[in-house]
BAKOLGU-933815 format. One line per 3 residues: number of its first residue (from 0); their letters; for each residue x, z, y of N, C-alpha, C, CB. Coordinates in Angstrom, 1 decimal. Atoms other than C-alpha are relative to their C-alpha. Glycine has a CB too. Layout:
NUM	a	X:Z:Y:X:Z:Y:X:Z:Y:X:Z:Y; ... .
This chain:
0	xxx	0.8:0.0:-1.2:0.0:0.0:0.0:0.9:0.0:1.2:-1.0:1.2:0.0; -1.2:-0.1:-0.9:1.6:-0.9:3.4:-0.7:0.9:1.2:0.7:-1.5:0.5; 0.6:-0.8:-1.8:1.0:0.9:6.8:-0.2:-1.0:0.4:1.0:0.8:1.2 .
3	xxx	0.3:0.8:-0.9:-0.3:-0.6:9.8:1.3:-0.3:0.9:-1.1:0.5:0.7; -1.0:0.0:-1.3:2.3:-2.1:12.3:-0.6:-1.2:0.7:1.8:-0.1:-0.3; 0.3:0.7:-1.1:1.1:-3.0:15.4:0.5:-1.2:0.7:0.0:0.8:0.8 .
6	xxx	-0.6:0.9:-0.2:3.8:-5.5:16.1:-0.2:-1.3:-0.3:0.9:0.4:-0.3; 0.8:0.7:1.0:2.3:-7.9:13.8:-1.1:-0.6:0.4:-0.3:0.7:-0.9; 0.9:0.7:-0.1:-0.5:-9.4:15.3:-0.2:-0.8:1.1:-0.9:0.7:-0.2 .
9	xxx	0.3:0.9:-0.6:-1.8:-12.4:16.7:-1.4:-0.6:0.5:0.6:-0.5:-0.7; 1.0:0.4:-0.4:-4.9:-13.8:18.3:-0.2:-1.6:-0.5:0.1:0.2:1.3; 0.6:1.2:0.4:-7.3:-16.7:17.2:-0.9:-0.4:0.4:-0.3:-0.1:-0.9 .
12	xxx	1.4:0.3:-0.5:-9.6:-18.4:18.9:-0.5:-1.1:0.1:-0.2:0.4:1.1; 0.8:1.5:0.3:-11.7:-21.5:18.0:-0.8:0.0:1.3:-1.2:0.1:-1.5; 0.6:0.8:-1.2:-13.0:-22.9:21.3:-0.2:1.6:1.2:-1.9:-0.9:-0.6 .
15	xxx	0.5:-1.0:-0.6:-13.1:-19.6:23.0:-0.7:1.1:-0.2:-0.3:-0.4:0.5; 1.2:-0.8:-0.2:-15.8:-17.8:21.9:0.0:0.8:-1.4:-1.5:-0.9:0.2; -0.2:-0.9:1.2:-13.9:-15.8:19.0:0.8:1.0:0.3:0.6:-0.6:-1.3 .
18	xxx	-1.6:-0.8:-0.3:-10.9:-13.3:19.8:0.1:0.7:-1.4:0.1:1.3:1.5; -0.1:-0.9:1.5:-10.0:-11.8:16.1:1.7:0.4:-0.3:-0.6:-1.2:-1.5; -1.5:-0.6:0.6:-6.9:-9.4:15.6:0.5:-0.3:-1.6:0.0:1.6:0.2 .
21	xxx	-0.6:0.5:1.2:-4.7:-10.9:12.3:1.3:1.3:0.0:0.5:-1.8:0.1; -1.1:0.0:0.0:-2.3:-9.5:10.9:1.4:-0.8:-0.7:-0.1:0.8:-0.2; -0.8:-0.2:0.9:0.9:-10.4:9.5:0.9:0.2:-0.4:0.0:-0.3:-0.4 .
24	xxx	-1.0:-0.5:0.5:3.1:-9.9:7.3:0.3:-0.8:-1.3:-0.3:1.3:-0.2; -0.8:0.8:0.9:5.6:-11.2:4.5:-0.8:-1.7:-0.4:0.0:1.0:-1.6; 0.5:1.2:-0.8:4.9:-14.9:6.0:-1.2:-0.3:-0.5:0.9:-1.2:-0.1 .
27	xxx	1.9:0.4:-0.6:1.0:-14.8:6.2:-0.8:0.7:0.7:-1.1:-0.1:-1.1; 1.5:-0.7:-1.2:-2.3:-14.1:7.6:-0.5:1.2:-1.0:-1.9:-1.5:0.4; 0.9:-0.8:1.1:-4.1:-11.2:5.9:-1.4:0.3:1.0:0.9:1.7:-0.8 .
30	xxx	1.3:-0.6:0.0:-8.0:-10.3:6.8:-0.7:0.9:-0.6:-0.6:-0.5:-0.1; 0.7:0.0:0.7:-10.3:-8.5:6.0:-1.4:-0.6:-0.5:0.1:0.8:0.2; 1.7:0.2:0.0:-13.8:-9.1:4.5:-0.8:-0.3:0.9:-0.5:1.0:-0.3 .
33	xxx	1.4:-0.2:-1.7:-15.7:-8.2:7.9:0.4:-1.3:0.8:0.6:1.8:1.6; -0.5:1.3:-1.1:-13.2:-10.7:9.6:0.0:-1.2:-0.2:1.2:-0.2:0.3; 0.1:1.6:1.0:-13.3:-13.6:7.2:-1.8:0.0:0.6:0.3:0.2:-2.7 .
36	xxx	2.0:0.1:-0.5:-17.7:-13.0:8.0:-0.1:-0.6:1.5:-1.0:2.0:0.1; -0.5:0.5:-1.2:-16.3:-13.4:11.8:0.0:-0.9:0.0:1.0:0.2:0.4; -0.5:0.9:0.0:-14.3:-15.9:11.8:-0.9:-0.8:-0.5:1.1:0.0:-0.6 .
39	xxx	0.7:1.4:0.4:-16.6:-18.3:9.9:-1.4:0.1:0.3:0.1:-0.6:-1.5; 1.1:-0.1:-0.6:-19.5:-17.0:11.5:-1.6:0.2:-1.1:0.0:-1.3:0.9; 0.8:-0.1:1.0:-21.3:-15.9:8.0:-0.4:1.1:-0.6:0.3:-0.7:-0.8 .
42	xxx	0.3:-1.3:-0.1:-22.6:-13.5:6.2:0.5:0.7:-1.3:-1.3:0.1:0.2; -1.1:-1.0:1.3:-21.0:-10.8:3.7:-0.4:0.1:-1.4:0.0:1.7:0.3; 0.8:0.7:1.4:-23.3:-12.0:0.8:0.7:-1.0:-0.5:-1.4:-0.6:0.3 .
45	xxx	-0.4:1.2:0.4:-22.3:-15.4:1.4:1.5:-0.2:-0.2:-0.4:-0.9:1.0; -2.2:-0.4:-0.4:-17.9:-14.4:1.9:-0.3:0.5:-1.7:0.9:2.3:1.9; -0.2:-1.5:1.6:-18.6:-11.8:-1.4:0.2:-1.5:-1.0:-2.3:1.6:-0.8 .
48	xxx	0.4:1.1:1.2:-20.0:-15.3:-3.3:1.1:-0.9:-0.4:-1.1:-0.9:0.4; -1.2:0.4:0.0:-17.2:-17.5:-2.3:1.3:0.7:-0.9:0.2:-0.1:1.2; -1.1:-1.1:0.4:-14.7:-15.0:-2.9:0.1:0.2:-1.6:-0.4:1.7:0.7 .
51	xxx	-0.3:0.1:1.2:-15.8:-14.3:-6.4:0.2:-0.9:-0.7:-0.5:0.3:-0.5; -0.3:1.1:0.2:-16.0:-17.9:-7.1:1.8:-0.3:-0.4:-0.7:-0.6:1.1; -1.1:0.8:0.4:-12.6:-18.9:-6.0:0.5:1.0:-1.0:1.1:-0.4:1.1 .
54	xxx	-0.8:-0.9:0.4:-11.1:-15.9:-7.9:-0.1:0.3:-2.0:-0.4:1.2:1.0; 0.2:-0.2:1.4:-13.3:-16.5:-11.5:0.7:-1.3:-0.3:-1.5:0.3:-0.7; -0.1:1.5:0.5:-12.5:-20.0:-11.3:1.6:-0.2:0.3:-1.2:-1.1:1.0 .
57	xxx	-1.6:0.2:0.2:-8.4:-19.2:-11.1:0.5:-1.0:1.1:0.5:-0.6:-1.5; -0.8:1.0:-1.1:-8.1:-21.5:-8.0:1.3:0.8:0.6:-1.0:-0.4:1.4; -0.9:-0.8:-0.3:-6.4:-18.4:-6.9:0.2:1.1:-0.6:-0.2:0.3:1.0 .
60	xxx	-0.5:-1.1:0.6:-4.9:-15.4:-8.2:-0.6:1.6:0.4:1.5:-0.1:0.3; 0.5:-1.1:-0.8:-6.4:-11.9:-7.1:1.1:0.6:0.9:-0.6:1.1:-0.9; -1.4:-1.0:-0.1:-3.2:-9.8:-7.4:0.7:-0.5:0.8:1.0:0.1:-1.1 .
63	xxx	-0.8:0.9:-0.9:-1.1:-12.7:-5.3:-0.8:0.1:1.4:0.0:-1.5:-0.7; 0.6:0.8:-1.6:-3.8:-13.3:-2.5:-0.5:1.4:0.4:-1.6:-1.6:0.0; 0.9:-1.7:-0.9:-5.3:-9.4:-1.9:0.8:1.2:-0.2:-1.8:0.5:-0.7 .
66	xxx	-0.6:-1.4:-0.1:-3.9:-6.3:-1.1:-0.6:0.9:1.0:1.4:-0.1:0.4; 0.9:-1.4:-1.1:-4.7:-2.8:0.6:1.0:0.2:0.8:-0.4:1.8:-0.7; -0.9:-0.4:-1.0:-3.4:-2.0:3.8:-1.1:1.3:0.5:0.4:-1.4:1.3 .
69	xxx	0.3:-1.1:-0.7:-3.6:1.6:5.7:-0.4:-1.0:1.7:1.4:1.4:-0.2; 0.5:0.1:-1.5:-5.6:0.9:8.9:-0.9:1.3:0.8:-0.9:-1.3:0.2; 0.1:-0.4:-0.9:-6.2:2.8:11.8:-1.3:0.1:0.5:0.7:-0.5:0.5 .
72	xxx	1.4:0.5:-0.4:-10.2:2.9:12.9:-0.4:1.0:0.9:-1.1:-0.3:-1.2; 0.9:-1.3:-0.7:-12.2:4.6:15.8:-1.0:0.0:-0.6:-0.5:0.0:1.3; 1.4:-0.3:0.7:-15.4:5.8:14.6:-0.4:1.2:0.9:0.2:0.3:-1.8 .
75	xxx	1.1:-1.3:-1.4:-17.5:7.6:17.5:1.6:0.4:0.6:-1.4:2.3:-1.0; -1.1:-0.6:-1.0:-14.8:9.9:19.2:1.4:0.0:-0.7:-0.5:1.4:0.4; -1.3:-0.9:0.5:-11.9:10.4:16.6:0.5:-1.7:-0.9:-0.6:2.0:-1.3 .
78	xxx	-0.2:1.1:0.8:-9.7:7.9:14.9:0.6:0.4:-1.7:1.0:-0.8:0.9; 0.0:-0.2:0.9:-9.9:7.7:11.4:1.2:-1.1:-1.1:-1.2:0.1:0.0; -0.9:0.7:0.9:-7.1:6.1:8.6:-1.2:-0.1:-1.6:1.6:1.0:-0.1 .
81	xxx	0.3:0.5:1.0:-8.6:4.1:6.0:0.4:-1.3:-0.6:-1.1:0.0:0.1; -0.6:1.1:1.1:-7.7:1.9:3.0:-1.0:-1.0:0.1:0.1:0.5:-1.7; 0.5:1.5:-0.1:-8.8:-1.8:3.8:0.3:-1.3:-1.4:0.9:-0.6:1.5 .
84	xxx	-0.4:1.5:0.9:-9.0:-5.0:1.3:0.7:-1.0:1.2:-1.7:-0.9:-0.8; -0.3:1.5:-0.9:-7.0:-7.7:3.1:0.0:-1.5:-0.7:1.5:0.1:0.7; -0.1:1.0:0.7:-7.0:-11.2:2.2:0.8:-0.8:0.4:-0.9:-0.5:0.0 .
87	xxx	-1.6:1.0:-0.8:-3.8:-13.6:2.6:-1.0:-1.9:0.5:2.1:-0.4:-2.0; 0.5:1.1:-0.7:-4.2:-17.0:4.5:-0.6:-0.8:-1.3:1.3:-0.8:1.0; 0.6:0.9:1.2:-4.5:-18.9:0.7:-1.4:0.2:-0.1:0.5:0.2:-1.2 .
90	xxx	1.1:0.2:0.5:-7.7:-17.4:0.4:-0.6:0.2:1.3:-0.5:0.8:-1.1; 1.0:0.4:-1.1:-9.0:-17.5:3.9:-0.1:-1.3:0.2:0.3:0.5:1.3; -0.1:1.2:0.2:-8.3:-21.3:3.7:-0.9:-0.5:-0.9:1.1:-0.2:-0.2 .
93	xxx	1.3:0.6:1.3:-10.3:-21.6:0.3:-1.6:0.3:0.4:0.2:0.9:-1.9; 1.2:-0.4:-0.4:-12.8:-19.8:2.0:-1.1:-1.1:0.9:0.3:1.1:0.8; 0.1:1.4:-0.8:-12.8:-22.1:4.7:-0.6:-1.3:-0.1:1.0:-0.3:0.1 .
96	xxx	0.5:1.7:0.6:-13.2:-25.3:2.8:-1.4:0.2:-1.0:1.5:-0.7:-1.3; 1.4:-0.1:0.4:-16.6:-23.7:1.3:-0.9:0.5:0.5:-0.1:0.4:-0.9; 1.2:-0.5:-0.7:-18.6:-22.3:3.8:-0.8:-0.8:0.4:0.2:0.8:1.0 .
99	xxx	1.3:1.3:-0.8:-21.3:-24.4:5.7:-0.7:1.2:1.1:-1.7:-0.9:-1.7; 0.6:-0.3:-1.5:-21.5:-23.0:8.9:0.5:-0.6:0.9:0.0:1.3:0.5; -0.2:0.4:-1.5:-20.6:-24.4:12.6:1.4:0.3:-0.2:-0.8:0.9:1.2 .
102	xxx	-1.1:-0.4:-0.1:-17.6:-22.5:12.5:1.0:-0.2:-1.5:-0.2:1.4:0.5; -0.6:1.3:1.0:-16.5:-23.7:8.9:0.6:-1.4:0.1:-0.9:-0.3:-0.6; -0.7:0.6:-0.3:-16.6:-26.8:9.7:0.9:-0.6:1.3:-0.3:-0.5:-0.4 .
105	xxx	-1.0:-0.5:-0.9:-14.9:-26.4:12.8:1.6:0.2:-0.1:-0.5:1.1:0.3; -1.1:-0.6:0.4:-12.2:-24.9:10.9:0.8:-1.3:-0.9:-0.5:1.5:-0.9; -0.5:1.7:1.0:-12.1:-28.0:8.1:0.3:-0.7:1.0:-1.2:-1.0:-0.9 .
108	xxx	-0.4:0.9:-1.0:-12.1:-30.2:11.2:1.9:0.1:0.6:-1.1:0.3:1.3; -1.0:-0.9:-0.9:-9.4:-28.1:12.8:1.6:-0.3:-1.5:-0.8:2.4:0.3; -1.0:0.4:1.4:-7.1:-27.9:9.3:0.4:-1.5:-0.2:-0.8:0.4:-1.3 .
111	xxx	-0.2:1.3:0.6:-7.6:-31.3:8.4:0.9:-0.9:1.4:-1.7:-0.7:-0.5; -1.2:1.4:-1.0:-6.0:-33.0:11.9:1.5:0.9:-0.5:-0.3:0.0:2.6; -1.8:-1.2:0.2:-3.0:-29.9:11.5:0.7:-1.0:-1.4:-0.5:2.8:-0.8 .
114	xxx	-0.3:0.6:1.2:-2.8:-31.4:8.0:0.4:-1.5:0.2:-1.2:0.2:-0.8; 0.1:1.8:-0.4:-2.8:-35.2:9.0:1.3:-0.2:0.9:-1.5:-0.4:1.2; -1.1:0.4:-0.9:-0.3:-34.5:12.0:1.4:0.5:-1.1:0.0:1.0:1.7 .
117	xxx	-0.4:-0.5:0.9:2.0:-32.7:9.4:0.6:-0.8:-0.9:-0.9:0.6:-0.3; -0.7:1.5:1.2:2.1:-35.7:7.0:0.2:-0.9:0.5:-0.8:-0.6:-1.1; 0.1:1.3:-1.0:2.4:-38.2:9.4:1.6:0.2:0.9:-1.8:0.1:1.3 .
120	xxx	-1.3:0.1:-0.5:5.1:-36.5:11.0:1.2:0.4:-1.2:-0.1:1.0:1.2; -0.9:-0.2:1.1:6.9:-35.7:7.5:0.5:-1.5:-0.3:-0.8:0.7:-1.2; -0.4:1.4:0.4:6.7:-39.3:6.5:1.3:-0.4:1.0:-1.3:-1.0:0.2 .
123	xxx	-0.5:0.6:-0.5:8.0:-40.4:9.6:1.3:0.3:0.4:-0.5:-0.2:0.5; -1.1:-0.7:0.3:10.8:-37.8:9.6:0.9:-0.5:-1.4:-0.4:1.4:-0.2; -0.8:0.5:1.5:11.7:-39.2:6.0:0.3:-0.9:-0.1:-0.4:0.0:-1.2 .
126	xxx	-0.4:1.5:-0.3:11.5:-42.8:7.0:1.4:0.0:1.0:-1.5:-0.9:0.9; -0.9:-0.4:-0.7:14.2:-41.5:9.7:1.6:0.2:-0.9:-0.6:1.2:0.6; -0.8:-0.4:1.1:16.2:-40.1:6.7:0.3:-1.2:-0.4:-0.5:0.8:-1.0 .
129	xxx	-0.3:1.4:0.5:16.3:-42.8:4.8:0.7:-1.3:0.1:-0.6:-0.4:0.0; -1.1:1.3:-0.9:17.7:-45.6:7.2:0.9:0.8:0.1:-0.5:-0.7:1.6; -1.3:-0.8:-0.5:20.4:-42.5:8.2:0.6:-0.4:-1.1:0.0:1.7:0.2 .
132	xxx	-1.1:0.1:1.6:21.4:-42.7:4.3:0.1:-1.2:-0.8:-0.5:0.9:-1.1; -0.6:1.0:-0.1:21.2:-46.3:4.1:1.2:-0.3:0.6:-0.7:-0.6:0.4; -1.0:0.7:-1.2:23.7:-46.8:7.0:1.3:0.7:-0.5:-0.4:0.4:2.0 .
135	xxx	-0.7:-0.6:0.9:25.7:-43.9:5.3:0.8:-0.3:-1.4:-0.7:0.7:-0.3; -0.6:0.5:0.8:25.8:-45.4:2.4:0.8:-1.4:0.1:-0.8:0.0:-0.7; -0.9:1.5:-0.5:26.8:-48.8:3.7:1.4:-0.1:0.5:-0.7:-0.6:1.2 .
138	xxx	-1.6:0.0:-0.3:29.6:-47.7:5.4:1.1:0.3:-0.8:0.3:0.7:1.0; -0.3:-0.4:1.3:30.7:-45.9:2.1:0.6:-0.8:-0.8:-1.0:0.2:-0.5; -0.4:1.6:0.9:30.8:-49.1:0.3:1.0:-0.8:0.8:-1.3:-1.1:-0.2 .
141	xxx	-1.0:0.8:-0.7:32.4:-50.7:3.2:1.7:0.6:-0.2:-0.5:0.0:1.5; -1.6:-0.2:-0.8:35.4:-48.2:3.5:0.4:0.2:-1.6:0.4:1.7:1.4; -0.6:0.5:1.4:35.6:-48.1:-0.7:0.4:-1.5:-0.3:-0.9:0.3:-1.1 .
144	xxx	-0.6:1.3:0.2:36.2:-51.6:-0.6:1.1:-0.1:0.7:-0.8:-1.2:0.3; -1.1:0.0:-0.1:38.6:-51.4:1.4:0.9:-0.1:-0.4:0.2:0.3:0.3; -1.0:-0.9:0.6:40.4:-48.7:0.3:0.5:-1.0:-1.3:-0.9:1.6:-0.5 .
147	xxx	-0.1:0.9:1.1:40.2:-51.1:-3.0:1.1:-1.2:0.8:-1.7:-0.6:-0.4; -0.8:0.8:-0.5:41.8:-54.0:-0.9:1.3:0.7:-0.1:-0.3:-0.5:1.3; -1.0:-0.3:-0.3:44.6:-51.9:0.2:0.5:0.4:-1.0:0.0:0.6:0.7 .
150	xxx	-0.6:0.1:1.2:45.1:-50.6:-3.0:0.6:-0.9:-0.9:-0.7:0.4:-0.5; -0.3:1.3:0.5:45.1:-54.3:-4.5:1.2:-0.8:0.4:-1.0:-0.8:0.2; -1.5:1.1:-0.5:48.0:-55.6:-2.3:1.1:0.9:0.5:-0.5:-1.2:1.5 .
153	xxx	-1.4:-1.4:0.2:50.2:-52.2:-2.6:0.0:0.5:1.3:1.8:-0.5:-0.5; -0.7:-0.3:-1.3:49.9:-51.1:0.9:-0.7:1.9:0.0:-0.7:-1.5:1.5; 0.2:-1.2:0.4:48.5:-47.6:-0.5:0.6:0.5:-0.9:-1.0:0.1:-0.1 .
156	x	-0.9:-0.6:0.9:50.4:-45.3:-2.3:-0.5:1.2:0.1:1.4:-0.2:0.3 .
Protein backbone atom coordinates (compact mmCIF):
# COMPACT_ATOMS: atom_id res chain seq x y z
CA UNK A 1 0.00 0.00 0.00
CA UNK A 2 1.61 3.39 -0.88
CA UNK A 3 1.00 6.80 0.87
CA UNK A 4 -0.26 9.77 -0.62
CA UNK A 5 2.30 12.29 -2.08
CA UNK A 6 1.07 15.43 -2.97
CA UNK A 7 3.81 16.10 -5.45
CA UNK A 8 2.32 13.81 -7.92
CA UNK A 9 -0.54 15.28 -9.40
CA UNK A 10 -1.78 16.68 -12.38
CA UNK A 11 -4.89 18.30 -13.85
CA UNK A 12 -7.30 17.18 -16.73
CA UNK A 13 -9.60 18.90 -18.36
CA UNK A 14 -11.73 17.98 -21.47
CA UNK A 15 -13.05 21.35 -22.85
CA UNK A 16 -13.08 22.98 -19.64
CA UNK A 17 -15.84 21.86 -17.78
CA UNK A 18 -13.89 18.96 -15.78
CA UNK A 19 -10.87 19.80 -13.34
CA UNK A 20 -9.96 16.09 -11.81
CA UNK A 21 -6.90 15.60 -9.44
CA UNK A 22 -4.67 12.31 -10.86
CA UNK A 23 -2.26 10.86 -9.53
CA UNK A 24 0.88 9.50 -10.37
CA UNK A 25 3.05 7.28 -9.88
CA UNK A 26 5.57 4.45 -11.25
CA UNK A 27 4.92 5.97 -14.90
CA UNK A 28 0.98 6.19 -14.83
CA UNK A 29 -2.30 7.62 -14.10
CA UNK A 30 -4.12 5.90 -11.25
CA UNK A 31 -8.01 6.78 -10.30
CA UNK A 32 -10.29 5.99 -8.47
CA UNK A 33 -13.76 4.49 -9.09
CA UNK A 34 -15.66 7.92 -8.17
CA UNK A 35 -13.17 9.58 -10.74
CA UNK A 36 -13.27 7.15 -13.63
CA UNK A 37 -17.71 7.99 -12.98
CA UNK A 38 -16.26 11.81 -13.37
CA UNK A 39 -14.27 11.75 -15.94
CA UNK A 40 -16.62 9.91 -18.32
CA UNK A 41 -19.55 11.51 -17.02
CA UNK A 42 -21.34 8.02 -15.90
CA UNK A 43 -22.57 6.17 -13.54
CA UNK A 44 -21.04 3.73 -10.79
CA UNK A 45 -23.28 0.83 -12.02
CA UNK A 46 -22.28 1.42 -15.44
CA UNK A 47 -17.86 1.94 -14.37
CA UNK A 48 -18.61 -1.44 -11.81
CA UNK A 49 -19.97 -3.31 -15.28
CA UNK A 50 -17.18 -2.32 -17.50
CA UNK A 51 -14.66 -2.91 -14.97
CA UNK A 52 -15.79 -6.43 -14.35
CA UNK A 53 -16.03 -7.13 -17.88
CA UNK A 54 -12.57 -6.05 -18.89
CA UNK A 55 -11.10 -7.93 -15.95
CA UNK A 56 -13.25 -11.54 -16.48
CA UNK A 57 -12.54 -11.26 -19.97
CA UNK A 58 -8.36 -11.06 -19.18
CA UNK A 59 -8.08 -7.98 -21.45
CA UNK A 60 -6.43 -6.88 -18.37
CA UNK A 61 -4.88 -8.19 -15.38
CA UNK A 62 -6.42 -7.08 -11.87
CA UNK A 63 -3.15 -7.43 -9.85
CA UNK A 64 -1.14 -5.34 -12.65
CA UNK A 65 -3.84 -2.48 -13.31
CA UNK A 66 -5.32 -1.87 -9.44
CA UNK A 67 -3.92 -1.06 -6.30
CA UNK A 68 -4.65 0.60 -2.76
CA UNK A 69 -3.41 3.82 -1.97
CA UNK A 70 -3.61 5.65 1.63
CA UNK A 71 -5.60 8.95 0.93
CA UNK A 72 -6.21 11.81 2.77
CA UNK A 73 -10.18 12.93 2.86
CA UNK A 74 -12.24 15.79 4.58
CA UNK A 75 -15.38 14.55 5.76
CA UNK A 76 -17.54 17.49 7.62
CA UNK A 77 -14.83 19.17 9.86
CA UNK A 78 -11.95 16.60 10.44
CA UNK A 79 -9.70 14.91 7.90
CA UNK A 80 -9.88 11.42 7.69
CA UNK A 81 -7.15 8.62 6.11
CA UNK A 82 -8.63 5.98 4.08
CA UNK A 83 -7.72 2.97 1.89
CA UNK A 84 -8.83 3.84 -1.81
CA UNK A 85 -8.99 1.30 -5.00
CA UNK A 86 -7.03 3.10 -7.70
CA UNK A 87 -7.02 2.25 -11.22
CA UNK A 88 -3.84 2.65 -13.60
CA UNK A 89 -4.19 4.53 -16.96
CA UNK A 90 -4.55 0.75 -18.90
CA UNK A 91 -7.73 0.44 -17.39
CA UNK A 92 -8.99 3.95 -17.55
CA UNK A 93 -8.27 3.74 -21.29
CA UNK A 94 -10.32 0.28 -21.64
CA UNK A 95 -12.84 2.03 -19.83
CA UNK A 96 -12.80 4.73 -22.06
CA UNK A 97 -13.18 2.76 -25.25
CA UNK A 98 -16.57 1.28 -23.69
CA UNK A 99 -18.62 3.77 -22.28
CA UNK A 100 -21.26 5.67 -24.43
CA UNK A 101 -21.53 8.94 -22.99
CA UNK A 102 -20.60 12.56 -24.39
CA UNK A 103 -17.57 12.48 -22.51
CA UNK A 104 -16.49 8.93 -23.67
CA UNK A 105 -16.56 9.73 -26.82
CA UNK A 106 -14.93 12.82 -26.42
CA UNK A 107 -12.19 10.92 -24.87
CA UNK A 108 -12.14 8.14 -28.01
CA UNK A 109 -12.05 11.18 -30.22
CA UNK A 110 -9.35 12.79 -28.12
CA UNK A 111 -7.13 9.32 -27.89
CA UNK A 112 -7.58 8.42 -31.30
CA UNK A 113 -5.96 11.87 -32.96
CA UNK A 114 -2.96 11.54 -29.88
CA UNK A 115 -2.82 8.03 -31.37
CA UNK A 116 -2.77 9.05 -35.15
CA UNK A 117 -0.25 12.01 -34.49
CA UNK A 118 1.95 9.43 -32.72
CA UNK A 119 2.08 7.02 -35.69
CA UNK A 120 2.38 9.38 -38.21
CA UNK A 121 5.06 10.98 -36.46
CA UNK A 122 6.87 7.54 -35.72
CA UNK A 123 6.73 6.53 -39.26
CA UNK A 124 8.05 9.57 -40.36
CA UNK A 125 10.85 9.56 -37.78
CA UNK A 126 11.72 5.99 -39.19
CA UNK A 127 11.51 7.01 -42.84
CA UNK A 128 14.22 9.66 -41.53
CA UNK A 129 16.22 6.73 -40.13
CA UNK A 130 16.31 4.78 -42.83
CA UNK A 131 17.66 7.20 -45.58
CA UNK A 132 20.37 8.18 -42.48
CA UNK A 133 21.35 4.31 -42.74
CA UNK A 134 21.18 4.10 -46.32
CA UNK A 135 23.71 7.04 -46.81
CA UNK A 136 25.70 5.28 -43.86
CA UNK A 137 25.79 2.37 -45.44
CA UNK A 138 26.79 3.67 -48.77
CA UNK A 139 29.60 5.40 -47.73
CA UNK A 140 30.66 2.13 -45.91
CA UNK A 141 30.84 0.32 -49.08
CA UNK A 142 32.40 3.16 -50.69
CA UNK A 143 35.39 3.47 -48.18
CA UNK A 144 35.64 -0.71 -48.12
CA UNK A 145 36.18 -0.61 -51.65
CA UNK A 146 38.60 1.42 -51.45
CA UNK A 147 40.35 0.27 -48.66
CA UNK A 148 40.18 -2.99 -51.11
CA UNK A 149 41.84 -0.92 -54.01
CA UNK A 150 44.59 0.16 -51.87
CA UNK A 151 45.08 -2.99 -50.56
CA UNK A 152 45.12 -4.54 -54.33
CA UNK A 153 47.98 -2.29 -55.61
CA UNK A 154 50.15 -2.58 -52.17
CA UNK A 155 49.88 0.87 -51.13
CA UNK A 156 48.49 -0.47 -47.65
CA UNK A 157 50.37 -2.27 -45.34
Amino acid sequence: MKEDNANEIILYQPNDTLTLDVRVEDESVWLTQAQIVELFASSKANISEHLKHIFESGELLKDATVRKFRTVRQEGNRSVTRTLEFFNLDVIISVGYRVNTIRGIQFRQWANKVMKDYLLRGYSVNQRLMALEDRINRRLSDHDRHLFELDETGFCM
